[in-house]
PDB file with SEQRES, HELIX, SHEET and CRYST1 records, atoms N, CA, C and O in Angstrom:
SEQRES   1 A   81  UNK UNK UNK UNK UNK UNK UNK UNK UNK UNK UNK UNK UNK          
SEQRES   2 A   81  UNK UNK UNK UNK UNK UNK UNK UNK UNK UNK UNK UNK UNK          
SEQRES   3 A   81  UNK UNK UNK UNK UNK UNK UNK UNK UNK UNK UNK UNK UNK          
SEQRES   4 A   81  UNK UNK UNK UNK UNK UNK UNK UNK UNK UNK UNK UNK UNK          
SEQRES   5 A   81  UNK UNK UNK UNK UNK UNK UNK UNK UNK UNK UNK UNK UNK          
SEQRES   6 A   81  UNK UNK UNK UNK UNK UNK UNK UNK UNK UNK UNK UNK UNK          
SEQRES   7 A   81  UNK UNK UNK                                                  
HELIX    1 AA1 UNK A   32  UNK A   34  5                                   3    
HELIX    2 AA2 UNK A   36  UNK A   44  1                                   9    
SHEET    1 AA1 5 UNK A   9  UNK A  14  0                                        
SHEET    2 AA1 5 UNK A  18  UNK A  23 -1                                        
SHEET    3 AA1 5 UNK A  52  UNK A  55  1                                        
SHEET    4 AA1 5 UNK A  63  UNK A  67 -1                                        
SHEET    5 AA1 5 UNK A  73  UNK A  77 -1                                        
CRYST1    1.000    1.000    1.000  90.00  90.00  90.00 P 1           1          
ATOM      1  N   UNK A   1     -84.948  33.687  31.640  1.00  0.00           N  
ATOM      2  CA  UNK A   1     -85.424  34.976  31.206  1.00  0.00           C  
ATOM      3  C   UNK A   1     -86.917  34.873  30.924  1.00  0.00           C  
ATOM      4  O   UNK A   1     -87.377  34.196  30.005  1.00  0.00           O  
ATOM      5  N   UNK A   2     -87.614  35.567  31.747  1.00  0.00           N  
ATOM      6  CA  UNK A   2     -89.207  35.546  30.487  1.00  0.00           C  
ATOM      7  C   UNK A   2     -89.629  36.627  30.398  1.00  0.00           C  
ATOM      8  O   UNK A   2     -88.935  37.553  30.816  1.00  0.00           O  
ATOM      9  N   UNK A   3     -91.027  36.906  29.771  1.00  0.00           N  
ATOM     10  CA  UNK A   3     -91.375  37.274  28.684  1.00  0.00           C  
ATOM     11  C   UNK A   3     -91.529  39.037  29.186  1.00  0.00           C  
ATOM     12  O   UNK A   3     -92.190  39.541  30.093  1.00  0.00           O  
ATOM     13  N   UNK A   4     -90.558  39.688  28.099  1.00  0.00           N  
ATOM     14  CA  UNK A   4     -90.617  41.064  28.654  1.00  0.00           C  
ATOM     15  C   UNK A   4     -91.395  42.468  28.062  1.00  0.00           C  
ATOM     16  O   UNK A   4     -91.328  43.668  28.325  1.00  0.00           O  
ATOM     17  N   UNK A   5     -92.493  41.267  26.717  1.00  0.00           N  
ATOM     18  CA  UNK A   5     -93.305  42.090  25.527  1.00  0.00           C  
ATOM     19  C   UNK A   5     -94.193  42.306  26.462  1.00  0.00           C  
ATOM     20  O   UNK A   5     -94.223  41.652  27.505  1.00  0.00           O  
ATOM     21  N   UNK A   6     -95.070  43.324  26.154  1.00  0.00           N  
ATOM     22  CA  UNK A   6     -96.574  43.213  26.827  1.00  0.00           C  
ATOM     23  C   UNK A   6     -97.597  42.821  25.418  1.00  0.00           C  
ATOM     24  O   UNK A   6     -98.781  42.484  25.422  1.00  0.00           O  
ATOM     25  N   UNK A   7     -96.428  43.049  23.963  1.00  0.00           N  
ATOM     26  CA  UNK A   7     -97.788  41.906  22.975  1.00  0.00           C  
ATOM     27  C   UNK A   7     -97.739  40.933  23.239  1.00  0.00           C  
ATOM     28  O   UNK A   7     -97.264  40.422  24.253  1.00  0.00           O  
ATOM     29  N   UNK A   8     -98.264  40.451  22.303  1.00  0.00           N  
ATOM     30  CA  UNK A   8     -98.313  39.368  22.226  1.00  0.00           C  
ATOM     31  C   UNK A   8     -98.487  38.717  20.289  1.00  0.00           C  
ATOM     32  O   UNK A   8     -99.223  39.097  19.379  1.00  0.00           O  
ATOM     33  N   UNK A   9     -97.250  37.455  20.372  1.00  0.00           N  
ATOM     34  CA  UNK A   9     -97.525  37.429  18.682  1.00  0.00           C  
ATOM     35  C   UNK A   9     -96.685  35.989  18.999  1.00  0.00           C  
ATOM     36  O   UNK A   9     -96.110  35.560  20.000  1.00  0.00           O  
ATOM     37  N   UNK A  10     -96.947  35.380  17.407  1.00  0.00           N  
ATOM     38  CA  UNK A  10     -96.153  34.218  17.182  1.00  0.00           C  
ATOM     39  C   UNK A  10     -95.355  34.780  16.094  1.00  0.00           C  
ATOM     40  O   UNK A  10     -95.248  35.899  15.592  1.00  0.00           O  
ATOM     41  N   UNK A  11     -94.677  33.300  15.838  1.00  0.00           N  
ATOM     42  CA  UNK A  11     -93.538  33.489  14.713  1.00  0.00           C  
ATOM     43  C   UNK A  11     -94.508  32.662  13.589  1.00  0.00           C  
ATOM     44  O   UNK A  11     -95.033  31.549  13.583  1.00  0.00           O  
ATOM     45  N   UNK A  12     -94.477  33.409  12.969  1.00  0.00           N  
ATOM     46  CA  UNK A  12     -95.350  33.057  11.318  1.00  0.00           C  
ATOM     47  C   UNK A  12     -94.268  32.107  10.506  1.00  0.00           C  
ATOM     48  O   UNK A  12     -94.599  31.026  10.019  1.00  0.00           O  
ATOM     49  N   UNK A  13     -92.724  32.732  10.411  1.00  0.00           N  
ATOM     50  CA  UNK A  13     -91.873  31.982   9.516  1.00  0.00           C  
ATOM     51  C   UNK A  13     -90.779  32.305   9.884  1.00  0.00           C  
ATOM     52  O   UNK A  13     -90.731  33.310  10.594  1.00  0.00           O  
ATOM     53  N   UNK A  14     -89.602  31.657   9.582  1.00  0.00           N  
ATOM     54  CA  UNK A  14     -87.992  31.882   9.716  1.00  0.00           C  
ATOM     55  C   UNK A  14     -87.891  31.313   8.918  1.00  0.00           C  
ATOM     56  O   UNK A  14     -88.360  30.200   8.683  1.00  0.00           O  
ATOM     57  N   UNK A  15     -86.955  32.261   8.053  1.00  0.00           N  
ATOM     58  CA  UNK A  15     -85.896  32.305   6.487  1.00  0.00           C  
ATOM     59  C   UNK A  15     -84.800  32.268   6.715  1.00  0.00           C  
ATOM     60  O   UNK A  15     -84.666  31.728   7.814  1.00  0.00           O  
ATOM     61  N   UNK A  16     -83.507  32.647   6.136  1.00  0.00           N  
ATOM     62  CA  UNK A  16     -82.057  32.652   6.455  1.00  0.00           C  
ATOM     63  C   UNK A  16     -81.901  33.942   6.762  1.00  0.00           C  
ATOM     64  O   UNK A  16     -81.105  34.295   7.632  1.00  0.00           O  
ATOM     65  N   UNK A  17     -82.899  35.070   5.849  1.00  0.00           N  
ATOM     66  CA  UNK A  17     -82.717  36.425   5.888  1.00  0.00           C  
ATOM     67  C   UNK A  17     -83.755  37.178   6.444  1.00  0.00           C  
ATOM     68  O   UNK A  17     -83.653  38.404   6.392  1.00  0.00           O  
ATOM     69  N   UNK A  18     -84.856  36.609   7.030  1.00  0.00           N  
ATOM     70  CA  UNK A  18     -86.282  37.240   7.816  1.00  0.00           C  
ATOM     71  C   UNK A  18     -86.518  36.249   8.399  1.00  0.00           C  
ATOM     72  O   UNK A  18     -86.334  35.061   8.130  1.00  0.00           O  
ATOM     73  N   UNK A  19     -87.239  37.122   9.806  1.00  0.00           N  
ATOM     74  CA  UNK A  19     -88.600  36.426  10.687  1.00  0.00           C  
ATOM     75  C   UNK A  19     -89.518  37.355  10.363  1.00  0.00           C  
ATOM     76  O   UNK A  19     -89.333  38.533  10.056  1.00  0.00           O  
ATOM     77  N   UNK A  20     -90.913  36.505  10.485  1.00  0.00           N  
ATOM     78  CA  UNK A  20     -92.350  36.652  10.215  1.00  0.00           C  
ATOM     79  C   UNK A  20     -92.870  36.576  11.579  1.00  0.00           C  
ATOM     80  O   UNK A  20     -92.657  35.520  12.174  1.00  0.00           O  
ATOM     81  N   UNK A  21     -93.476  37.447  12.151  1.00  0.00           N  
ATOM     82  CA  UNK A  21     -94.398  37.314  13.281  1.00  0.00           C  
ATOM     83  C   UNK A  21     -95.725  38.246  13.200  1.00  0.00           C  
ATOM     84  O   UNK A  21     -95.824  39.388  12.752  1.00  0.00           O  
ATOM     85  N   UNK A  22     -96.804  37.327  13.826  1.00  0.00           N  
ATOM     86  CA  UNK A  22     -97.919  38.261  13.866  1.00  0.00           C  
ATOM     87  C   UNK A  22     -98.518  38.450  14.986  1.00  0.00           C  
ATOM     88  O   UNK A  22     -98.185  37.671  15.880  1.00  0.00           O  
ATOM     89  N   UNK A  23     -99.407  39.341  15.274  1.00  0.00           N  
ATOM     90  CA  UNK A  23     -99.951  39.917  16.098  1.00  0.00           C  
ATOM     91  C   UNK A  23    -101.134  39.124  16.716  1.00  0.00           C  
ATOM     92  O   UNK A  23    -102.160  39.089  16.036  1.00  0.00           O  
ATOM     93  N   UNK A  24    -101.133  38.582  17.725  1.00  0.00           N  
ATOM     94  CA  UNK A  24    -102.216  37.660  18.708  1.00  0.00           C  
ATOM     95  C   UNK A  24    -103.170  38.095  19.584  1.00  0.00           C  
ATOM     96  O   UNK A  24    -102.620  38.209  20.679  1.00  0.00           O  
ATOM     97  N   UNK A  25    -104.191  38.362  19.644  1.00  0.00           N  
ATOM     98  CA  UNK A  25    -104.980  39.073  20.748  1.00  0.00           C  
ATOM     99  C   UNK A  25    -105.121  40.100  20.886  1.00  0.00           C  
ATOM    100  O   UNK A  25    -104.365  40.907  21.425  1.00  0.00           O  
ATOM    101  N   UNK A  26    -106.302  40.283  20.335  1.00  0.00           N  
ATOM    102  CA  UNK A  26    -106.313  41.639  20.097  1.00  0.00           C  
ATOM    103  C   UNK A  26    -106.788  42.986  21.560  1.00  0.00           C  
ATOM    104  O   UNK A  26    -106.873  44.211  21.481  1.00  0.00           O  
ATOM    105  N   UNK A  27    -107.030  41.921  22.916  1.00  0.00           N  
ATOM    106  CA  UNK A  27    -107.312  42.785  23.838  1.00  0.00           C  
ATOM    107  C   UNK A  27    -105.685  43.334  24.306  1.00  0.00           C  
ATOM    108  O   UNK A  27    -105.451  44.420  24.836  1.00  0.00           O  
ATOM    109  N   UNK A  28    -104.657  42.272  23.956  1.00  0.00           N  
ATOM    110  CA  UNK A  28    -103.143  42.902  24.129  1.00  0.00           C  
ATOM    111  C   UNK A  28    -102.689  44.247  23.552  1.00  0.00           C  
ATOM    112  O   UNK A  28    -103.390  44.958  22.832  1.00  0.00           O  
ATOM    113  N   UNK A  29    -101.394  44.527  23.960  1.00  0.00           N  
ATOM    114  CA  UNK A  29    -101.398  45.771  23.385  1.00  0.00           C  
ATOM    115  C   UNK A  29     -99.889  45.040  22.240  1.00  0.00           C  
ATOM    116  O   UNK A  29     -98.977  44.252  22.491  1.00  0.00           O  
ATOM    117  N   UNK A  30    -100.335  45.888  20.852  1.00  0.00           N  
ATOM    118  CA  UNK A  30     -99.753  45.016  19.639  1.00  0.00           C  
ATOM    119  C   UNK A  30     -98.494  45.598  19.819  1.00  0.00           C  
ATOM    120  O   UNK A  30     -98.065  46.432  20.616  1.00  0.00           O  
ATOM    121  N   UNK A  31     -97.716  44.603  18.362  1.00  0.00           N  
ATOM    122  CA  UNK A  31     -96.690  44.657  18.200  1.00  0.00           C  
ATOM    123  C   UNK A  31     -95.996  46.033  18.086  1.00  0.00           C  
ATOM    124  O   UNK A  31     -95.092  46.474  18.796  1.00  0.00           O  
ATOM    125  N   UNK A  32     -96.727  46.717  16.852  1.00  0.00           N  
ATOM    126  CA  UNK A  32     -96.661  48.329  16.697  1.00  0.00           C  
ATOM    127  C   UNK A  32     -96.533  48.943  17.946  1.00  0.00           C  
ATOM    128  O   UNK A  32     -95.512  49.588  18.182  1.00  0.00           O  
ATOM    129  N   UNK A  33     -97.258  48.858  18.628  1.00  0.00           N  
ATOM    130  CA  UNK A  33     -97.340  49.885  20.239  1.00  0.00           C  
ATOM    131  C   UNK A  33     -96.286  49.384  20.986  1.00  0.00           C  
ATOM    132  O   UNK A  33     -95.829  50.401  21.506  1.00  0.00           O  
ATOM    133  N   UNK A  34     -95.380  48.117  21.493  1.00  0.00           N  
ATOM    134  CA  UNK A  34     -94.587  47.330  21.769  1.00  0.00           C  
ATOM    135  C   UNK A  34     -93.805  46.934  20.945  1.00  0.00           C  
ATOM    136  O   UNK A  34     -93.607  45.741  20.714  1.00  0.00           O  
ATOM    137  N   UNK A  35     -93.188  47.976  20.321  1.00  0.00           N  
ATOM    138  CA  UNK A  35     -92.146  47.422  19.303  1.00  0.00           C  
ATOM    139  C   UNK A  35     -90.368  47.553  19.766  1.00  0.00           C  
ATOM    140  O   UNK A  35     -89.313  47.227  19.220  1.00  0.00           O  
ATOM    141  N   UNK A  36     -90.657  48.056  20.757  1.00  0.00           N  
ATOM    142  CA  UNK A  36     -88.853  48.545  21.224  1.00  0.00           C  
ATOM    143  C   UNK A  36     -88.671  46.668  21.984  1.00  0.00           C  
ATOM    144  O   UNK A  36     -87.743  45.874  21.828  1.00  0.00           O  
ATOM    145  N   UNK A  37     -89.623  46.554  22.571  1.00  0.00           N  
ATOM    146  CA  UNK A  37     -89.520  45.130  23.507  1.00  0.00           C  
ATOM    147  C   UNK A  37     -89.445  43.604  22.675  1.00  0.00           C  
ATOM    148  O   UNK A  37     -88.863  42.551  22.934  1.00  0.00           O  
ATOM    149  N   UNK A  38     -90.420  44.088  21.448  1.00  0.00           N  
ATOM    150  CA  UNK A  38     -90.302  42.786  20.445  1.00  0.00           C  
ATOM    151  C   UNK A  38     -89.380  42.519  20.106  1.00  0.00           C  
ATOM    152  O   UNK A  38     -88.932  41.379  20.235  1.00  0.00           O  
ATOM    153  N   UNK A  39     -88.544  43.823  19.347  1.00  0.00           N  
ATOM    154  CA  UNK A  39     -86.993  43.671  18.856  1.00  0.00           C  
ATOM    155  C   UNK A  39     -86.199  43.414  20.216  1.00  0.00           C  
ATOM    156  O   UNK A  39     -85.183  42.734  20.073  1.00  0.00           O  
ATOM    157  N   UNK A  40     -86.518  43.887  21.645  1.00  0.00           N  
ATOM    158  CA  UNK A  40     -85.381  43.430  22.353  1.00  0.00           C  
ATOM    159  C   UNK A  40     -85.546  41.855  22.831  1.00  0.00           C  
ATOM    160  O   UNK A  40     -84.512  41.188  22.869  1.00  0.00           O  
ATOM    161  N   UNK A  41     -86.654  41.299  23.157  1.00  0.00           N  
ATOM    162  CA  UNK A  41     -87.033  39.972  23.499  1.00  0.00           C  
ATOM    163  C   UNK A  41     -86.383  39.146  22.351  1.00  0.00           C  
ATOM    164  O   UNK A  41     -85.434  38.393  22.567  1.00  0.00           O  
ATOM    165  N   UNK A  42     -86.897  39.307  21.212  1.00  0.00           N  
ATOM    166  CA  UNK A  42     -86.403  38.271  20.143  1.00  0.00           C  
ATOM    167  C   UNK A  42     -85.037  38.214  19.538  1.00  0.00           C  
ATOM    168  O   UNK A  42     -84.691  37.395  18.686  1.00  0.00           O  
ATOM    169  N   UNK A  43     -84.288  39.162  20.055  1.00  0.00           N  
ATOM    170  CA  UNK A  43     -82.607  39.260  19.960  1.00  0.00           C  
ATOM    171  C   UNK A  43     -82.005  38.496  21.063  1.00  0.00           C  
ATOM    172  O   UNK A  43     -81.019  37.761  21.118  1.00  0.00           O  
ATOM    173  N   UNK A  44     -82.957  38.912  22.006  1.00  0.00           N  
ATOM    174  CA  UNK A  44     -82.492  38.072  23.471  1.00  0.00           C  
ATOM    175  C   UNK A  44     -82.631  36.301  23.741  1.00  0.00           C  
ATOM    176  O   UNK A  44     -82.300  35.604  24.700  1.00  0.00           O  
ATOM    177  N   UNK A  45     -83.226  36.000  22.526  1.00  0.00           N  
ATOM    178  CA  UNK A  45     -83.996  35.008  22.633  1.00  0.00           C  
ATOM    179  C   UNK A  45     -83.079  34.330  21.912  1.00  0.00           C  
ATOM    180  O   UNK A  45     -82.898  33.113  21.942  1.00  0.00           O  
ATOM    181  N   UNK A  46     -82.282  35.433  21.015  1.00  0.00           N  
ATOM    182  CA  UNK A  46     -81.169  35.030  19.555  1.00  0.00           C  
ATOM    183  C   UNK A  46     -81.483  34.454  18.408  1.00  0.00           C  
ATOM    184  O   UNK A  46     -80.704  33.856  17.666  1.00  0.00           O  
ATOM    185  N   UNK A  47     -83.142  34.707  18.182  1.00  0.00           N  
ATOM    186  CA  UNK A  47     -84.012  34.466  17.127  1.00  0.00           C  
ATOM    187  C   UNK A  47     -83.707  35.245  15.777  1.00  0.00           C  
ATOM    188  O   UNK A  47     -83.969  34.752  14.680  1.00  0.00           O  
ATOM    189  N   UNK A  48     -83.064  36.647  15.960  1.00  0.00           N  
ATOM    190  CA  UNK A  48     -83.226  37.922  15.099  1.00  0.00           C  
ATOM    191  C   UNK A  48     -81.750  36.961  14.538  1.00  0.00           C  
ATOM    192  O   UNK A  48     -81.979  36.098  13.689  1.00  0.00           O  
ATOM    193  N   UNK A  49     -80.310  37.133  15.017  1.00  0.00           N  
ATOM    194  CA  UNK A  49     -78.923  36.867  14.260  1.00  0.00           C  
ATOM    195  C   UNK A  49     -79.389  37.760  13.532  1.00  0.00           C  
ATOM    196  O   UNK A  49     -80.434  37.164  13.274  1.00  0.00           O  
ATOM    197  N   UNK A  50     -79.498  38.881  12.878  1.00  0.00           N  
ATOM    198  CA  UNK A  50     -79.258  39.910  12.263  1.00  0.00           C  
ATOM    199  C   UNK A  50     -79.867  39.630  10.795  1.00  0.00           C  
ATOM    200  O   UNK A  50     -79.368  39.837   9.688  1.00  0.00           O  
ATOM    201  N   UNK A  51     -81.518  38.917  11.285  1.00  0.00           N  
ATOM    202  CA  UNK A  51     -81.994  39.113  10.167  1.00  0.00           C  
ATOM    203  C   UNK A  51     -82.940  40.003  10.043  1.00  0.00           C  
ATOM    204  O   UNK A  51     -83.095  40.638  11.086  1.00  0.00           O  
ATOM    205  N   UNK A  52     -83.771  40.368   9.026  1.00  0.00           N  
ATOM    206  CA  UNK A  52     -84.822  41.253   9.040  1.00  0.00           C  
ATOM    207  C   UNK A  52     -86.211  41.035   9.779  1.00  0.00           C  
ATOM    208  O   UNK A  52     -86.644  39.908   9.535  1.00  0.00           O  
ATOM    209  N   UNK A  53     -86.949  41.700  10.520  1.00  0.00           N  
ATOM    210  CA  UNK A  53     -88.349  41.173  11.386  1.00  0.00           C  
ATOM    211  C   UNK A  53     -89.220  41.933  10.679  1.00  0.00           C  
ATOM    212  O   UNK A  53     -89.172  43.163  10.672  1.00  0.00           O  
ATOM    213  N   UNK A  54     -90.251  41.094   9.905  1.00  0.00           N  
ATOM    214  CA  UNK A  54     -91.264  41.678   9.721  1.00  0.00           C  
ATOM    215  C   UNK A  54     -92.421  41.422  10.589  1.00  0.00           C  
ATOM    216  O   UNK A  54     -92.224  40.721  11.582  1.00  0.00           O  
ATOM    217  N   UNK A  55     -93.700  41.924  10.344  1.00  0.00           N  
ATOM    218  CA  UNK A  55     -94.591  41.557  11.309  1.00  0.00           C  
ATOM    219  C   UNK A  55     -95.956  41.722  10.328  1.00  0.00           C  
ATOM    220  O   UNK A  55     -95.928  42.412   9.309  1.00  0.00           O  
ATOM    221  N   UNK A  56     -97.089  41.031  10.756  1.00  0.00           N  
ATOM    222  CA  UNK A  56     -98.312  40.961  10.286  1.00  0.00           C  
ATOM    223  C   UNK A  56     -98.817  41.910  11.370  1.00  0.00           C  
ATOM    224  O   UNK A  56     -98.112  41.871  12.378  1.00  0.00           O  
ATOM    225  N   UNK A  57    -100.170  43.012  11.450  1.00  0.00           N  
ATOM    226  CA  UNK A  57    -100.283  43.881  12.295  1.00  0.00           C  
ATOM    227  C   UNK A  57    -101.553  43.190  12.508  1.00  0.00           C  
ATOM    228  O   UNK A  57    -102.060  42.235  11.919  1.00  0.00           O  
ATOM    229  N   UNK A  58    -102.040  44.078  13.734  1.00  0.00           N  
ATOM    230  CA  UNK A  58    -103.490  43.659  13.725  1.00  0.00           C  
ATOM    231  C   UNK A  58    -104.385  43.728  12.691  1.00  0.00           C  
ATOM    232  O   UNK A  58    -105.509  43.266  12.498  1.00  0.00           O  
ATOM    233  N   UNK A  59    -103.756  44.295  12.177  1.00  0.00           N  
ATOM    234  CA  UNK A  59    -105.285  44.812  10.605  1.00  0.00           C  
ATOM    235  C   UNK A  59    -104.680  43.817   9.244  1.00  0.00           C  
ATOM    236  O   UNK A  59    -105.220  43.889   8.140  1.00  0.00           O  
ATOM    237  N   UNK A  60    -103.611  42.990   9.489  1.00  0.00           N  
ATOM    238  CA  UNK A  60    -103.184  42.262   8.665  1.00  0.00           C  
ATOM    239  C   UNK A  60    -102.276  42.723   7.633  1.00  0.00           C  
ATOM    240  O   UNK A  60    -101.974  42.024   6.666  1.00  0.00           O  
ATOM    241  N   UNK A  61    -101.836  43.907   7.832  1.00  0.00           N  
ATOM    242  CA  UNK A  61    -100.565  44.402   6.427  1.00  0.00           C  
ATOM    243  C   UNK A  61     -99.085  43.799   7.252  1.00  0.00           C  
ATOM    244  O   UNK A  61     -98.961  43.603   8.461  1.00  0.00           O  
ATOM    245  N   UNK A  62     -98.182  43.619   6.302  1.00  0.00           N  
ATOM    246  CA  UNK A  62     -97.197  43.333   6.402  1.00  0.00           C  
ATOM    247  C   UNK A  62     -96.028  44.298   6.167  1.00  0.00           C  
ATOM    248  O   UNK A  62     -95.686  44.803   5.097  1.00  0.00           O  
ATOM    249  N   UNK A  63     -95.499  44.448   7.350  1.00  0.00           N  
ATOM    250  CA  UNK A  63     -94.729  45.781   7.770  1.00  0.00           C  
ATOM    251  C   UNK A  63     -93.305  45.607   8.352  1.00  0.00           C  
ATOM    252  O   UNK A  63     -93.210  44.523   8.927  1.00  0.00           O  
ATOM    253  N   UNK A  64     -92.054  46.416   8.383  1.00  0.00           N  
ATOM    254  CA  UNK A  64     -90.548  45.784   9.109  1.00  0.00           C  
ATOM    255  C   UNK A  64     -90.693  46.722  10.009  1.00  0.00           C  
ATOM    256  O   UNK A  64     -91.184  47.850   9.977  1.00  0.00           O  
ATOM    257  N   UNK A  65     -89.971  45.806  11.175  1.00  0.00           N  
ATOM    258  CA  UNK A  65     -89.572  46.071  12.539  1.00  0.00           C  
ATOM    259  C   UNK A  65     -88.092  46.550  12.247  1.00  0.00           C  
ATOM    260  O   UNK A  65     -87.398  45.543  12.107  1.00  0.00           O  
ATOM    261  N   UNK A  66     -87.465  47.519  12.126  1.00  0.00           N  
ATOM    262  CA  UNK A  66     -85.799  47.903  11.512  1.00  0.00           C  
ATOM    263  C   UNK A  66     -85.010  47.634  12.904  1.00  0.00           C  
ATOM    264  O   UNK A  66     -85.440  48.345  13.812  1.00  0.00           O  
ATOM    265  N   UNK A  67     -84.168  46.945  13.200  1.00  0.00           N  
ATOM    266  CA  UNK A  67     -83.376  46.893  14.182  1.00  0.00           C  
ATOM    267  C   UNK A  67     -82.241  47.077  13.649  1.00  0.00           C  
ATOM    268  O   UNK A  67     -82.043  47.165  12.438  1.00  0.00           O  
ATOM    269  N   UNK A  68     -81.223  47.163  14.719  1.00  0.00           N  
ATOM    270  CA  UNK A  68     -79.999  47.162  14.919  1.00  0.00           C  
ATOM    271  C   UNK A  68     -78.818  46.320  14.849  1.00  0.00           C  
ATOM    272  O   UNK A  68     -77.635  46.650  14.770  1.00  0.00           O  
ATOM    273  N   UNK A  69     -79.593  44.663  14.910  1.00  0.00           N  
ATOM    274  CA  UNK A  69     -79.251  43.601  15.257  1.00  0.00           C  
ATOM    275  C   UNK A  69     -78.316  43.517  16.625  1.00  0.00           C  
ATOM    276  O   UNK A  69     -77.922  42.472  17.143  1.00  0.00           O  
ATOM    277  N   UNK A  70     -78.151  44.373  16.916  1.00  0.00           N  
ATOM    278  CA  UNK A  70     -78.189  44.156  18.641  1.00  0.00           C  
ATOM    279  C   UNK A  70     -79.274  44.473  20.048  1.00  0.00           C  
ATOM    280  O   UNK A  70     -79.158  44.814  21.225  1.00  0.00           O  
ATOM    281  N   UNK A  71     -80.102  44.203  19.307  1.00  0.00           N  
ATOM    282  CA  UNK A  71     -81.478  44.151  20.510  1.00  0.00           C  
ATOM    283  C   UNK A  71     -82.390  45.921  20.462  1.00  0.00           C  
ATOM    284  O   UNK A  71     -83.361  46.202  21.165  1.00  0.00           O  
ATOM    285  N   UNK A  72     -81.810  46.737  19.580  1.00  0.00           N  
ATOM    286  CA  UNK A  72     -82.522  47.885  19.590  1.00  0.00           C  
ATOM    287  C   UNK A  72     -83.117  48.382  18.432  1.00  0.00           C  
ATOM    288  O   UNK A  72     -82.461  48.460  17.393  1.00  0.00           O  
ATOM    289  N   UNK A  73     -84.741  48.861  18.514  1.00  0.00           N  
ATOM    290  CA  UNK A  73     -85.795  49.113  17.456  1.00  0.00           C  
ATOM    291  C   UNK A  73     -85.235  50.535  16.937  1.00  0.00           C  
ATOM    292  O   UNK A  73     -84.808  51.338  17.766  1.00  0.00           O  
ATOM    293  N   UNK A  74     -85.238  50.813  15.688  1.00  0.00           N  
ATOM    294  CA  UNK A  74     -84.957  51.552  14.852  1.00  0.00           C  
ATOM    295  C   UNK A  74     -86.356  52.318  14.446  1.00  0.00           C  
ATOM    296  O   UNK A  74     -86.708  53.395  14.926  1.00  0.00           O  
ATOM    297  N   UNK A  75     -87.085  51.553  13.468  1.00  0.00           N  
ATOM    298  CA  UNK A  75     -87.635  52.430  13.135  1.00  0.00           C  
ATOM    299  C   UNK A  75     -89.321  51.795  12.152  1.00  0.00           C  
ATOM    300  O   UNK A  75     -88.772  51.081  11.313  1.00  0.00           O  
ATOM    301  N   UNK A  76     -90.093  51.738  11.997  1.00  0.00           N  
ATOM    302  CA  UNK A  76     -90.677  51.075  11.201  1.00  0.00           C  
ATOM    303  C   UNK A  76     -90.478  51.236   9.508  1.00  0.00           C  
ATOM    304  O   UNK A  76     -90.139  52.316   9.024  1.00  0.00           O  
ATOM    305  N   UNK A  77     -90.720  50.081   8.710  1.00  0.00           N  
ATOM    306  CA  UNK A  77     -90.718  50.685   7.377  1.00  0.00           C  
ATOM    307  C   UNK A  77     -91.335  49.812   6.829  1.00  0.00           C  
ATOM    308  O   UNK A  77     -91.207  48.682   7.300  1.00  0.00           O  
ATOM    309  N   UNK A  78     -92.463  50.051   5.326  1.00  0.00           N  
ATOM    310  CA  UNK A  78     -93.164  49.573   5.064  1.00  0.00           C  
ATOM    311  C   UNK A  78     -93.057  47.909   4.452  1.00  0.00           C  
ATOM    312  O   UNK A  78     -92.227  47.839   3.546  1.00  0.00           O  
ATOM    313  N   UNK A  79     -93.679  46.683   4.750  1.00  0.00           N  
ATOM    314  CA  UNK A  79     -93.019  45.686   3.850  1.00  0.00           C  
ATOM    315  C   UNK A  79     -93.278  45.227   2.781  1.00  0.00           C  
ATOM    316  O   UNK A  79     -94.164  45.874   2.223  1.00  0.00           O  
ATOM    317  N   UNK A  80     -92.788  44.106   2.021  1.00  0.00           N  
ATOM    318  CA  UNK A  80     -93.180  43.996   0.860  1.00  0.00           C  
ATOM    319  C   UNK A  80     -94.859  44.071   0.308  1.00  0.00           C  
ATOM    320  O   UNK A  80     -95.707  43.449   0.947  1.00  0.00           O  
ATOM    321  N   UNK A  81     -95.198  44.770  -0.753  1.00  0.00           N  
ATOM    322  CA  UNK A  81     -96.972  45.184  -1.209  1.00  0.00           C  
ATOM    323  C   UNK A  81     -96.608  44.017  -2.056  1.00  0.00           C  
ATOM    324  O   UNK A  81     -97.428  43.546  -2.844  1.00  0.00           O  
TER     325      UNK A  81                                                      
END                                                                             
């Protein structure tokens, strides 16, 4: 399988109950703008198991990716301030 984001980001951290990923390159197009593909790549990848994805943005706030835990983006919501 490869890579079906057009962002581009790493994984910052894996917890039992979150992944951390941030946003890489900023001539890419980010996570925010590519967010249906992040949540489907990293389910596909079987990284998510039905935990929470947050993400670092380009501007550096820390924000959730809401999935489904079956490969489909929900919705954004703000993350921990």
């Amino acid at each position: 399988m490869g890579r079906i984001t057009k962002a581009r980001y790493i994984i910052e951290k894996e917890e039992p109950d979150r992944i951390v990923i941030a946003d890489i390159g900023a001539t890419q197009m980010s996570v925010t703008n590519d967010a249906e593909n992040v949540v489907k790549e990293l389910h596909e990848k079987g990284i998510l198991q039905g935990r929470r994805l947050f993400y670092y943005d380009s501007e550096g706030r820390l924000d959730e990716l809401v999935h489904d835990g079956r490969g489909l983006f929900l919705s954004f919501a703000p993350g921990p301030r």
